[in-house]
C-alpha positions as CSV (number, residue, x, y, z in Angstrom):
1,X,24.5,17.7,-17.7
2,X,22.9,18.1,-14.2
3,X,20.5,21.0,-15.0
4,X,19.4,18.0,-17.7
5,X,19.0,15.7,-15.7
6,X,17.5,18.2,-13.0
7,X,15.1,19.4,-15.5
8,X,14.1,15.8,-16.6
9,X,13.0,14.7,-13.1
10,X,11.2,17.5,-12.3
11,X,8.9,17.4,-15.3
12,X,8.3,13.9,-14.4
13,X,8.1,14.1,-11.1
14,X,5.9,17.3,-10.6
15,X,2.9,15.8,-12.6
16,X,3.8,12.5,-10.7
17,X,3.2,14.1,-6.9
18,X,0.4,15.9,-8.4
19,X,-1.5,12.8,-9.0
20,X,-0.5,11.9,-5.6
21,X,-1.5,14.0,-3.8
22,X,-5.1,14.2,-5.2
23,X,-5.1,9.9,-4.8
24,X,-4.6,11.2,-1.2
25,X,-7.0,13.6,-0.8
26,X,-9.9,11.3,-2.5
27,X,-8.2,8.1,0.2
28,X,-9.0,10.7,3.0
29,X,-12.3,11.7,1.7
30,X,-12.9,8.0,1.2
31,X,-12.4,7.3,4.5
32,X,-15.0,9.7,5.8
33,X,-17.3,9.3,3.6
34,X,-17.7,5.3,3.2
35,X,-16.4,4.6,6.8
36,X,-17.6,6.8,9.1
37,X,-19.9,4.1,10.9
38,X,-17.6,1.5,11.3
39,X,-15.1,3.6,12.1
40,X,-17.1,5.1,14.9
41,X,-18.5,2.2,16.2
42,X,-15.3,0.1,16.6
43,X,-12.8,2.6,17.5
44,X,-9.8,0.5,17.7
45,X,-10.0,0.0,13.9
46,X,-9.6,3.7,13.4
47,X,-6.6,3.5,15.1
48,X,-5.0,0.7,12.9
49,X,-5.6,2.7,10.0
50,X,-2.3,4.6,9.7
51,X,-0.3,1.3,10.6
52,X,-2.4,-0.7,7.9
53,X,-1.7,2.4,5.7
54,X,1.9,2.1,6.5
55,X,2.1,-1.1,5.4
56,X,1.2,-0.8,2.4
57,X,3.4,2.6,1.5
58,X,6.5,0.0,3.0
59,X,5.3,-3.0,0.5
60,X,5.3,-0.1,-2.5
61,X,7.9,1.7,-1.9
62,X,9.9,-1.4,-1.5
63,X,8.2,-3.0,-4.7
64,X,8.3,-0.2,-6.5
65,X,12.0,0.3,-5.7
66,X,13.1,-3.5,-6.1
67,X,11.1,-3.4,-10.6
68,X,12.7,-0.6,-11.0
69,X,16.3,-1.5,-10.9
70,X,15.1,-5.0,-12.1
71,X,13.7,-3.1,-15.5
72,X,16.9,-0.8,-15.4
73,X,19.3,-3.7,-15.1
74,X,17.2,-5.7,-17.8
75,X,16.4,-8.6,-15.5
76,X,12.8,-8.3,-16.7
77,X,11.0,-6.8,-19.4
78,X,7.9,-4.4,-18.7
79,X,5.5,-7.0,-19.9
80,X,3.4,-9.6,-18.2
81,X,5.4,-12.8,-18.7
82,X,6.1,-14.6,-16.0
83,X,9.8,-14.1,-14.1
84,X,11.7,-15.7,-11.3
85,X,12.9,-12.6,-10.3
86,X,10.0,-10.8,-10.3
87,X,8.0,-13.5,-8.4
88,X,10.5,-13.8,-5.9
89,X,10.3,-10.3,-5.1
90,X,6.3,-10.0,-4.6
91,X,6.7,-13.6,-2.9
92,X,8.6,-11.7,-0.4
93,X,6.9,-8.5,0.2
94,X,3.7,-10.4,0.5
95,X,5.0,-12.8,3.0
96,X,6.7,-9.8,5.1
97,X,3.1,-7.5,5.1
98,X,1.2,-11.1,6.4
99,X,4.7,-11.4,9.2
100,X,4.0,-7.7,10.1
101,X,0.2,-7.8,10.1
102,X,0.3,-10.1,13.4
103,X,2.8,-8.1,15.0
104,X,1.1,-4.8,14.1
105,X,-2.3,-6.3,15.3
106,X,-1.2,-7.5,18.8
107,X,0.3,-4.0,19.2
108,X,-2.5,-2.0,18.5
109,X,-4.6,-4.8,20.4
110,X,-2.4,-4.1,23.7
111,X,-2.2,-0.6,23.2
112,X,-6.2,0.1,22.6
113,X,-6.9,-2.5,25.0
114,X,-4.8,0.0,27.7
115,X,-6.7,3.2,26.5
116,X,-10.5,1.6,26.8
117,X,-11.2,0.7,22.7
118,X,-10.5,-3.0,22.7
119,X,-14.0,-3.4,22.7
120,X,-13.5,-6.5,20.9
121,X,-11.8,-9.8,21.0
122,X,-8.3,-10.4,19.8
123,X,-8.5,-13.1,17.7
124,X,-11.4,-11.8,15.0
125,X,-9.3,-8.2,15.3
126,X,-6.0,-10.0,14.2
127,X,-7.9,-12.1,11.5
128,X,-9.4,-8.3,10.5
129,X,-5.8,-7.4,10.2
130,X,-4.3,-10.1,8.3
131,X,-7.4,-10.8,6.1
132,X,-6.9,-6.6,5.4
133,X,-2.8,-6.6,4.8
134,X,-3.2,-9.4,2.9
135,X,-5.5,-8.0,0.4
136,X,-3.3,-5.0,0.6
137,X,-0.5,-6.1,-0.2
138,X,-1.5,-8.0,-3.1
139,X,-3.5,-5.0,-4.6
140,X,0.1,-3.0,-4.0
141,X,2.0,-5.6,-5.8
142,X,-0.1,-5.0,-8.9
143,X,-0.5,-1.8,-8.5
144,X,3.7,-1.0,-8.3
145,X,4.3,-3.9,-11.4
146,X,1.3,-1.9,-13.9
147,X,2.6,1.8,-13.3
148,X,6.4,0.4,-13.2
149,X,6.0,-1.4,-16.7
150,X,3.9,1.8,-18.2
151,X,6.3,4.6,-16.8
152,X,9.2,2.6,-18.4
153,X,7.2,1.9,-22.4
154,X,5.8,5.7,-21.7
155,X,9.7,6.4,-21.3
156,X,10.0,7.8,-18.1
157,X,12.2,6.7,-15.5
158,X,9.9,5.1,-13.3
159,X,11.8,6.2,-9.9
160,X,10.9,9.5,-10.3
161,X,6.8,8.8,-10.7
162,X,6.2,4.8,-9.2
163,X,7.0,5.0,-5.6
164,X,4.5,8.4,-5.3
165,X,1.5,7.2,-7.3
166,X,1.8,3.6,-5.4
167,X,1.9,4.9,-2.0
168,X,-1.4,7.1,-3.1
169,X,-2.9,4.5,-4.6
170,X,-1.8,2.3,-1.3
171,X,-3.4,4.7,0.6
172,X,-6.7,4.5,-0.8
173,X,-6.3,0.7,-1.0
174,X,-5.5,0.4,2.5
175,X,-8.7,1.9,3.7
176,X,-10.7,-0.4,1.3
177,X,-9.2,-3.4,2.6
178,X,-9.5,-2.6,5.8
179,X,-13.1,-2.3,5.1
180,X,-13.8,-5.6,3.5
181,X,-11.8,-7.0,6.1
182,X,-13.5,-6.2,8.4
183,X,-16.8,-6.9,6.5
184,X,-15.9,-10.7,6.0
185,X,-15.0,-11.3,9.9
186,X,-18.4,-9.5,10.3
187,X,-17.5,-6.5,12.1
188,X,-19.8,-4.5,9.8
């Protein structure tokens, strides 16, 4: 019975981390590629990358974690219809990434302010970060509901492949919204 189930969650999960991990390498590449100027020119938003990034893994993983046992239990269905349960749940996570987006901001304010990049004013750099975990976190939230509801009608247990291909996907998201963020307070 356990070299089954050993067998099962290995062939789901290998192809799983391999889509992963190449989300990740096209997030990084992302990154260099359409960022590099902002990046470069406001330092302290390089630094809130990995924290922003963070963010959103927490707000998948969490998700992602929180459907699952909701779809194994048979709370909800995987179909778009609307559920207390499910709502309740990305109420949450969204109201928690907006919480920690403040507290994350000042942080990384104080802290690059004390190693010479706050080169810019708190407030529009907390906006930056709010108006970017925000987006985040929403974009997570439908990301972790889609590729929970298709892993389960695909028939795969959807903890072996939705936390890995939403924290990739939330990796590449994170650097987006950061981006646009950043573009609507007009740092770029």
């Amino acid at each position: 019975m356990q070299t089954e189930a050993f067998k099962r969650i290995m062939k789901e999960s290998v192809p799983a981390l391999i889509v992963a991990a190449s989300i990740g390498t096209v997030a990084g590449t992302a990154m260099q590629l359409r960022g590099t100027e902002a990046w470069l020119a406001i330092p302290i938003f390089l630094m809130v990358v990995p924290s922003i990034s963070e963010l959103g893994n927490d707000a998948a993983t969490i998700l992602s974690s929180r459907i699952t046992t909701l779809l194994a239990l048979g709370v909800i269905k995987p179909k778009l219809e609307r559920s207390e349960a499910l709502e309740s749940n990305i109420i949450a996570i969204v109201t928690i990434g907006v919480l920690s987006s403040f507290y994350m901001g000042i942080i990384n304010f104080v802290v690059a302010d004390k190693a010479g990049l706050g080169t810019t004013r708190m407030l529009p750099f907390l906006a930056t970060c709010v108006i970017a975990v925000t987006l985040l976190t929403l974009l997570v939230c439908v990301v972790a509901v889609a590729v929970a509801f298709l892993t389960w009608r695909k028939g795969l247990d959807p903890d072996n492949v939705t936390i890995p291909i939403s924290t990739s996907i939330s990796d590449l998201l994170a650097i987006f919204s950061l981006l646009i963020a950043m573009r609507i307070v007009g740092f770029i």
